[in-house]
C-alpha positions in Angstrom: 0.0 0.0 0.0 1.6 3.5 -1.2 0.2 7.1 0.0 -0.9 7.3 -3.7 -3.4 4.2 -3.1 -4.8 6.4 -0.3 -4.9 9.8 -2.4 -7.2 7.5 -4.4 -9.6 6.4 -2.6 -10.4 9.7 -0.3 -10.8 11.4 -3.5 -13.4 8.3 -4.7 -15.2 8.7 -1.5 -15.0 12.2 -1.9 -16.6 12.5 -5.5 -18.4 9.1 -4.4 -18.0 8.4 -8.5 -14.7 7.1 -10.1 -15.1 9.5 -13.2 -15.7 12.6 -11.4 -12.1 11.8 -9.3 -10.3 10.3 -11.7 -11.6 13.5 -13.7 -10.6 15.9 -10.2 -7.3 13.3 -10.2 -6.1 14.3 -14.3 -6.3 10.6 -15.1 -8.1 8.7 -16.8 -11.0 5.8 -15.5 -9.9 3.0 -15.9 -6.4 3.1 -13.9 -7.9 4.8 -11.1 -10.5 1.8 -11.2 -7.9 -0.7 -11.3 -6.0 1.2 -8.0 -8.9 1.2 -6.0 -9.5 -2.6 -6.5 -5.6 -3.3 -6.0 -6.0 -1.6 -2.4 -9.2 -3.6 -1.8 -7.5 -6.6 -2.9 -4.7 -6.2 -0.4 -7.0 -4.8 2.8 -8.9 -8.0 2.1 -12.4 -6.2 2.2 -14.6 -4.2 -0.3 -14.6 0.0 0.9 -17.9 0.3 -1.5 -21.4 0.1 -2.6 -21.3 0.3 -6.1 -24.3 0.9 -7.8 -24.7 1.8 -11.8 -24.5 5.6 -11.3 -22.7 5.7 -8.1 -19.8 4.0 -5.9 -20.4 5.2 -1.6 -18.7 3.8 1.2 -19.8 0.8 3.0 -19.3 0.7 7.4 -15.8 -0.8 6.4 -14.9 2.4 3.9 -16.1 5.0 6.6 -13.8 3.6 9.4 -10.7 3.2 7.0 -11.1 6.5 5.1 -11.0 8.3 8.7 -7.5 7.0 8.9 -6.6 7.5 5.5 -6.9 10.9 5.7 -5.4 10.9 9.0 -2.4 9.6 7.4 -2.3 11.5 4.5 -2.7 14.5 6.9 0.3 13.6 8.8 2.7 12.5 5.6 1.8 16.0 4.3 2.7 17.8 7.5 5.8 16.1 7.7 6.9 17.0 4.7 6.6 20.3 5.7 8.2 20.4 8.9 10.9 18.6 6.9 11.8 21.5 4.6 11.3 23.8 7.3 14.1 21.7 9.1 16.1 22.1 6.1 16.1 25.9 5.9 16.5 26.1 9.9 13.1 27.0 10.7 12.4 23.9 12.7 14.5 22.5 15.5 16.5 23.3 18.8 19.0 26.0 19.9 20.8 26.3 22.8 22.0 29.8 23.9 24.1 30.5 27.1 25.1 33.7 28.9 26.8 35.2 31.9 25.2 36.7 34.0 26.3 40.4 33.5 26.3 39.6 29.6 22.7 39.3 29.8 22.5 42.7 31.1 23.3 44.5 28.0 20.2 45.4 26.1 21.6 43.8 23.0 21.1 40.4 24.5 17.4 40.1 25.0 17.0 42.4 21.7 19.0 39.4 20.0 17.0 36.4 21.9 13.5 38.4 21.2 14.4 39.0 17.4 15.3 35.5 17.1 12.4 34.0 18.9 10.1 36.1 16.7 11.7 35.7 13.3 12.0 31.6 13.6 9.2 30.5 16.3 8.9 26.8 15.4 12.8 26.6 16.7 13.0 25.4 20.7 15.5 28.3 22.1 17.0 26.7 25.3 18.8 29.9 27.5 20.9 28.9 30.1 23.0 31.0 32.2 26.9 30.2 33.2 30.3 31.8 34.0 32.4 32.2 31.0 34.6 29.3 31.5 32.1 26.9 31.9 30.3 28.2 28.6 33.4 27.8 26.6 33.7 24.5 27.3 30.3 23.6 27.0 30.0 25.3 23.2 33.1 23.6 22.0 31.8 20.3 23.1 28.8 21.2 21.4 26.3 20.5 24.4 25.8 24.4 23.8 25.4 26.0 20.2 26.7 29.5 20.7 26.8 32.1 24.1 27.6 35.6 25.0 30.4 36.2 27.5 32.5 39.8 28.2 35.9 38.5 26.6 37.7 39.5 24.0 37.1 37.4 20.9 40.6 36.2 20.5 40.6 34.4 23.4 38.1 31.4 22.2 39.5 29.9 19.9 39.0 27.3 17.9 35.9 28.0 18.1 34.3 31.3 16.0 33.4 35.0 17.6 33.1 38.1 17.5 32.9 41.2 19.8 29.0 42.5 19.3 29.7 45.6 21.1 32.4 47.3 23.3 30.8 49.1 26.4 32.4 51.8 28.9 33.1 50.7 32.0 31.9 52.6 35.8 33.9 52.3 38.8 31.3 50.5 41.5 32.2 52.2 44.9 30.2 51.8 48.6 28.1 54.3 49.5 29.6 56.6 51.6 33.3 56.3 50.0 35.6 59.2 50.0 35.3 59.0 46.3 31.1 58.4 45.9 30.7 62.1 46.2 32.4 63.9 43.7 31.3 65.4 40.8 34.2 64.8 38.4 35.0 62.0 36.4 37.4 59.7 38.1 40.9 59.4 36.9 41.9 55.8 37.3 44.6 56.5 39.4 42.6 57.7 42.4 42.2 53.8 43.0 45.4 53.1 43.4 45.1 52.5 47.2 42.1 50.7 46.9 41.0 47.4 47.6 39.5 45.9 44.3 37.0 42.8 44.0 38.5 41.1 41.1 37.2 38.4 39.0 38.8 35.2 38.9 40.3 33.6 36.5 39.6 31.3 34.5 35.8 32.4 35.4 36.7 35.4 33.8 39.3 35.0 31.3 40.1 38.1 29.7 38.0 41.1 31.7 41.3 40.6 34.2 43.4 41.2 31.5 41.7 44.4 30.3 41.2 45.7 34.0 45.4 44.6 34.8 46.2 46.4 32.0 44.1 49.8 32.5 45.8 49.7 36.3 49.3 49.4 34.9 48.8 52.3 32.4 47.9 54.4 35.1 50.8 53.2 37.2 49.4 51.0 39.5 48.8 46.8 39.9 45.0 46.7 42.1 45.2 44.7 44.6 42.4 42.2 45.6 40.5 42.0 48.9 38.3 39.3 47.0 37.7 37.5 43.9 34.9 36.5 42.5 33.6 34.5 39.5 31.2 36.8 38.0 30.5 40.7 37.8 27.6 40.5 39.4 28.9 39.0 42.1 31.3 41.8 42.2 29.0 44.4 42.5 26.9 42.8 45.5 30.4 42.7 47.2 31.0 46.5 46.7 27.2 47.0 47.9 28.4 45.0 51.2 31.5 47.5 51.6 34.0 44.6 51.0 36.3 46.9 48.2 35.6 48.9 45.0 35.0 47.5 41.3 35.2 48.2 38.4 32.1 46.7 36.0 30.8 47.0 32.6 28.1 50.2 32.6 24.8 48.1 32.1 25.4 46.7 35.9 24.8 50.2 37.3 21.5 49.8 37.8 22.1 46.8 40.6 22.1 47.5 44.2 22.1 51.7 44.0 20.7 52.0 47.4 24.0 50.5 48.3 26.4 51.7 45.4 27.5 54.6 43.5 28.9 53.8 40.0 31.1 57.0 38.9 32.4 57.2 35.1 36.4 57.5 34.5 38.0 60.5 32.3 39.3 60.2 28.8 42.7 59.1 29.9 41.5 56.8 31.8 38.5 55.0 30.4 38.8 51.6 28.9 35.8 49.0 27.7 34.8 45.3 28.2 33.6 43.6 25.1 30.2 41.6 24.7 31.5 38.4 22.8 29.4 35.9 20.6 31.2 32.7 20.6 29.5 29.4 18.8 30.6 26.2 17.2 30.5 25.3 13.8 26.9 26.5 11.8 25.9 24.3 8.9 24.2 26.8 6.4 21.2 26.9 6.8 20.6 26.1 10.7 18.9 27.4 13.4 22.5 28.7 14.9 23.7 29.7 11.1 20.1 32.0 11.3 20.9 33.3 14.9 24.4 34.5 14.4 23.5 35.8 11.0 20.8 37.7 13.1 23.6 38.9 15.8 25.8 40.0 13.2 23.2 42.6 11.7 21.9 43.9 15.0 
């Protein structure tokens, strides 16, 4: 029995009249005839009364042509959701983030485009430190993630920086420094205690922040460390030290924190990475960093 066999005989039932579907069918009579008595043949029971003018369904017919059509339903949808497959409409995607990555208002613009533009495509978002998302993309139990690390520091796996954003110095409320009106110069730190982000949890941001202190003459020096920026700013916000963290975290604990800008000499960004494994053309991921790229 082939799908065609069905095709036949729902459009029989249909026209209940082989001439009028073989005529609704583009073929001729006879064949359609000889199908319809082939599928009999191998069911082992006759699906019609068959009168001179006329051919209708017997009880048999009406039960089988229920399933019929649900069959034909389902080989059509498949076909469908096959193609859709194909051209990465259909399917899963898995998207991490650290926390403080997920801040930046490109993120959730990127997630909502994506989850608008191909809605038949599960989007799994899970959240990590930066280490731990690395590893997980390039052994491919994540597709792709956004971390604040330079690009260069992932490979082999692909990226790119999405955008660089200013960074605010996070001080305690009530800090000699909270009050001022000025921009900071990066230098005013040097006596502080800093809550640094550990490596390899952070790979990179210490590297940018090391290098920003030596510049200005200076190596911080760490009364903590901690493995994301959030938790960075929840330790300023408990007076533990200063920090210095990516300008979308400035809106976290402000009864607690001031965030102050550095000057021109001293100012320095932390990039928003996109790292993902390989993208066959055409997938879901191929789609969602095509998507990130144009943002």
């Amino acid at each position: 029995m082939e799908l065609r066999h069905l095709r036949y005989f729902v459009a029989v039932a249909a026209a209940q009249s082989v001439t009028k579907a073989a005529a609704h069918l583009g073929m001729q009579q006879p064949p359609l005839s000889q199908q319809i008595r082939d599928l009999e043949r191998e069911l082992g029971v006759e699906l019609f009364q068959r009168t001179p003018r006329s051919v209708r369904l017997n009880d048999a017919g009406r039960v089988f042509l229920a399933d019929a059509q649900a069959i034909l339903a389902a080989a059509d949808d498949a076909v469908v959701r096959v193609r859709r497959a194909a051209q990465g409409q259909l399917g899963r995607l898995v998207v991490g983030y650290t926390s403080s990555a997920a801040l930046h208002p490109l993120v959730p613009r990127i997630l909502r485009a994506f989850r608008e533009g191909y809605p038949q495509v599960a989007l799994d978002v899970r959240e990590h430190a930066t280490d731990g998302l690395f590893r997980a993309v390039r052994a491919e139990e994540m597709d792709a993630a956004f971390v604040r690390a330079p690009a260069e520091r992932f490979a082999p796996l692909h990226a790119i920086t999405l955008a660089e954003e200013a960074v605010v110095v996070a001080l305690p409320r009530g800090h000699r420094l909270s009050t001022a009106t000025d921009a900071l110069a990066l230098e005013e730190l040097a006596t502080e205690e800093f809550v640094l982000y550990r490596s390899p949890d952070g790979p990179g941001i210490l590297d940018v922040l090391s290098a920003a202190c030596h510049r200005a003459g200076f190596a911080p020096r760490a009364v903590a460390t901690v493995p994301r920026l959030l938790s960075a700013a929840a330790m300023v916000a408990a007076g533990q030290g200063v920090a210095i963290v990516p300008m979308a975290l400035q809106s976290l604990h402000r009864e607690s924190v001031v965030y102050r800008t550095l000057d021109p000499a001293s100012a320095f960004t932390i990039p928003l990475t996109l790292i993902w494994r390989d993208a066959p053309s055409g997938s879901p991921l191929a789609h969602f960093v095509a998507l990130a790229k144009d943002d």
